[in-house]
C-alpha positions in Angstrom: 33.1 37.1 -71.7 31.8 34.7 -74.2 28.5 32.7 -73.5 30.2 29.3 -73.0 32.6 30.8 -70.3 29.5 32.6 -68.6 27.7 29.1 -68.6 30.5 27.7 -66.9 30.7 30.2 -64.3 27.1 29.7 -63.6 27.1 26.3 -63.5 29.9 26.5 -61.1 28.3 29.2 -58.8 25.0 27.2 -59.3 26.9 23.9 -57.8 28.2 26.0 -54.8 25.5 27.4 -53.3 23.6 24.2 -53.7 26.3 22.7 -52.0 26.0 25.4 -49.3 22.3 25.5 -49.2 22.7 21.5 -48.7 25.4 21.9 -45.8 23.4 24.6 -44.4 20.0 22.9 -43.9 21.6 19.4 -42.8 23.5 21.6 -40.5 20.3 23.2 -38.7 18.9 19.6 -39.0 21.0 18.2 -36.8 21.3 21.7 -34.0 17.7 21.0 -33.7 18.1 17.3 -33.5 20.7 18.0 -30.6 18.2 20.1 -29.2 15.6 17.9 -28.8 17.5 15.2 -27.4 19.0 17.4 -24.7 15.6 18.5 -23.9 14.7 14.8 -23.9 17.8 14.3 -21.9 16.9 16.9 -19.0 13.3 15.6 -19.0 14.6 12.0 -18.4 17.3 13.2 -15.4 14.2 15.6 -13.8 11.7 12.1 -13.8 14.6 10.2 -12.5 15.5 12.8 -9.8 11.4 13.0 -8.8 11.5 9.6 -8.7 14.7 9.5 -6.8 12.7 12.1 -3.8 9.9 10.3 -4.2 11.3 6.6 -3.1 13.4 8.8 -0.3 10.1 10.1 0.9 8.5 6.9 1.0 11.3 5.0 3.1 12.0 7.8 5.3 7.9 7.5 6.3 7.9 3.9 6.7 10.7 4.0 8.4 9.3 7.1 11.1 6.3 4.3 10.6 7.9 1.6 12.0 9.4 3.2 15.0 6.4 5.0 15.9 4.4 1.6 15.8 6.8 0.1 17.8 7.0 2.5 20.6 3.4 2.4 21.0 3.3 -1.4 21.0 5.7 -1.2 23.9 3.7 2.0 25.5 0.4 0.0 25.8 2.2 -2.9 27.1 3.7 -0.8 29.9 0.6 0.7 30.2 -1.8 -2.6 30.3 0.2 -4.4 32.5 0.0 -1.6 35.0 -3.8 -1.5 34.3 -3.8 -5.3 35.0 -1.8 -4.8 38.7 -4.6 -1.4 39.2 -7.6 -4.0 38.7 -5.8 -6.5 41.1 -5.7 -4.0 43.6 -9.1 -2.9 43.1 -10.2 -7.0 43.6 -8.9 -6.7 47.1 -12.1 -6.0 50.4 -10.9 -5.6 53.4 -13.3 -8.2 54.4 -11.3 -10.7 52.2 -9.6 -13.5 53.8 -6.0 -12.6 54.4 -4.5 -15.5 52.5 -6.2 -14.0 49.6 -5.6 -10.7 50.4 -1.9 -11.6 50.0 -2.6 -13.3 47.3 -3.9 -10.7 44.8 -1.4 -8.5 46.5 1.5 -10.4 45.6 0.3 -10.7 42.4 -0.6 -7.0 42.0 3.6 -6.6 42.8 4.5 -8.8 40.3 2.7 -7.4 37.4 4.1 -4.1 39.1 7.3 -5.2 39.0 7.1 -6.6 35.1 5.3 -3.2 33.9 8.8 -1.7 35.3 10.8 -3.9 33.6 9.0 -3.1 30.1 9.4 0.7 30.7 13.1 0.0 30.5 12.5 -1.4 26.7 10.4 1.3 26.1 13.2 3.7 26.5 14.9 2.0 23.6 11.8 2.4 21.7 12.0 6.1 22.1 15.3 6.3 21.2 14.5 5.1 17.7 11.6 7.7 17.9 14.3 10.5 18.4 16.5 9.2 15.7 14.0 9.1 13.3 12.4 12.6 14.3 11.3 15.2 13.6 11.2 16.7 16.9 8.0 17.4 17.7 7.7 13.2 17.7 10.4 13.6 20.0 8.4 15.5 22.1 5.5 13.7 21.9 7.2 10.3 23.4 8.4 11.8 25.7 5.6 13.4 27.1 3.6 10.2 26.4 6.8 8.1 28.4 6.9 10.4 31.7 2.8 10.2 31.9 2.9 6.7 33.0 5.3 7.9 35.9 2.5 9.0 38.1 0.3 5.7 37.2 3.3 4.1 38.6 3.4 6.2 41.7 -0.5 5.3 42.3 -0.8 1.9 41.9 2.6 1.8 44.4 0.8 4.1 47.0 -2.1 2.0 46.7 -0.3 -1.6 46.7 1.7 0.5 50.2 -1.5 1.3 51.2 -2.5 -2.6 51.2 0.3 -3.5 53.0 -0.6 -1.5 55.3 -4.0 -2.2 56.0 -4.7 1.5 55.4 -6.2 1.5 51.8 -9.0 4.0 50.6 -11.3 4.7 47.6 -8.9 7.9 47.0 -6.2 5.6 46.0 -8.5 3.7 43.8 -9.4 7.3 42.1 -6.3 8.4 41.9 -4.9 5.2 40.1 -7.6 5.3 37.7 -7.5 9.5 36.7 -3.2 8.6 36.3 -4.0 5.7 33.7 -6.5 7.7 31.6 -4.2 11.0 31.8 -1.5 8.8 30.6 -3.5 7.2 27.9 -4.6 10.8 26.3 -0.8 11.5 26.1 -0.7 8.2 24.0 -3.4 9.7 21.6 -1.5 12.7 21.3 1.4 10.6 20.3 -0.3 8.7 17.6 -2.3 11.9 16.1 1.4 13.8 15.9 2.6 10.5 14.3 -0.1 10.9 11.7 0.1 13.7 10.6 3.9 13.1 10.5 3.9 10.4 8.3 0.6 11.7 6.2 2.2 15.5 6.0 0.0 16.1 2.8 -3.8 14.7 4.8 -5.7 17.3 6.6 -6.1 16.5 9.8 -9.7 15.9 11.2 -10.6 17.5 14.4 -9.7 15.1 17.3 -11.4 14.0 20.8 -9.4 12.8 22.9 -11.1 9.4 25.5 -9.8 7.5 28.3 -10.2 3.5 28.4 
């Protein structure tokens, strides 16, 4: 082989693997170009996801909020009302003229009567509690719903009692232990919805009081 056909050869061989050398870097260039932007990719979708379970987490808690607010809005109402019918009862003396007598009575019925008809609307309030969960809320309005059942029972013994001209101080007690029993079952309501909608707060130790 002469020298100029060995410089050609070379030159040629020279050209190719430049050529390769060229092809193979832009190649790796660009794999690690796709790489980053997948990587960039999946870290966009995994923020957006968090995000996603993060605004979920959010609404689902103020909307457990909201119910949970409402149904003890509508609790106390029941419950105050009755408390307000208790304290007419408790105005009444046996030495009290009887036109006033039948006065505070009548009006002891009424608010009676009234506290009834707001228990019904509380029952719709609970049912939004058991929609929204989870059930131990479920539990918890209930058991805070059925304790006003025997506050109603003793303020209608007492206001019987009245009619009757047979009143004591037992039903007086009696009215008065059933309101504050019921009331502890509303505290145990709104520490379950606490921690319910605060999952991530320790909860503080609790003691429980009576109005």
């Amino acid at each position: 082989m002469d020298a100029g056909l060995a410089g050609l050869l070379g030159g040629v061989i020279g050209a190719a693997v430049g050529a390769l050398g060229a092809t193979a870097s832009a190649w790796i260039t660009g794999r690690k170009a796709e790489q980053q932007a997948k990587i960039l990719a999946e870290a966009q979708v995994g923020h957006v996801r968090l995000q996603i379970d993060a605004d979920r987490t959010r609404a689902l808690h103020e909307s457990r909020k909201a119910a949970y607010v409402a149904f003890a809005e509508g609790w106390r109402l029941v419950h105050e009302t009755l408390r307000e019918a208790d304290i007419k009862l408790g105005g009444i003396e046996a030495s009290d003229p009887p036109e006033e007598r039948e006065e505070r009575r009548q009006a002891a019925r009424r608010l009676w009567n009234e506290a009834r008809a707001l228990e019904h609307r509380l029952g719709r309030l609970m049912s939004t509690v058991y929609v929204e969960g989870p059930s131990q809320m479920q539990d918890a309005s209930q058991e805070a719903s059925g304790a006003l059942v025997p506050y109603f029972g003793a303020v209608m013994d007492w206001l019987h009692a009245i009619d009757n001209g047979t009143e004591t101080p037992q039903h007086s007690e009696e009215a008065g232990r059933a309101g504050g029993d019921a009331h502890s079952k509303l505290l145990d309501f709104l520490y379950a919805a606490s921690d319910t909608v605060s999952p991530d707060l320790s909860a503080p130790t609790r003691t429980q009081s009576c109005p």
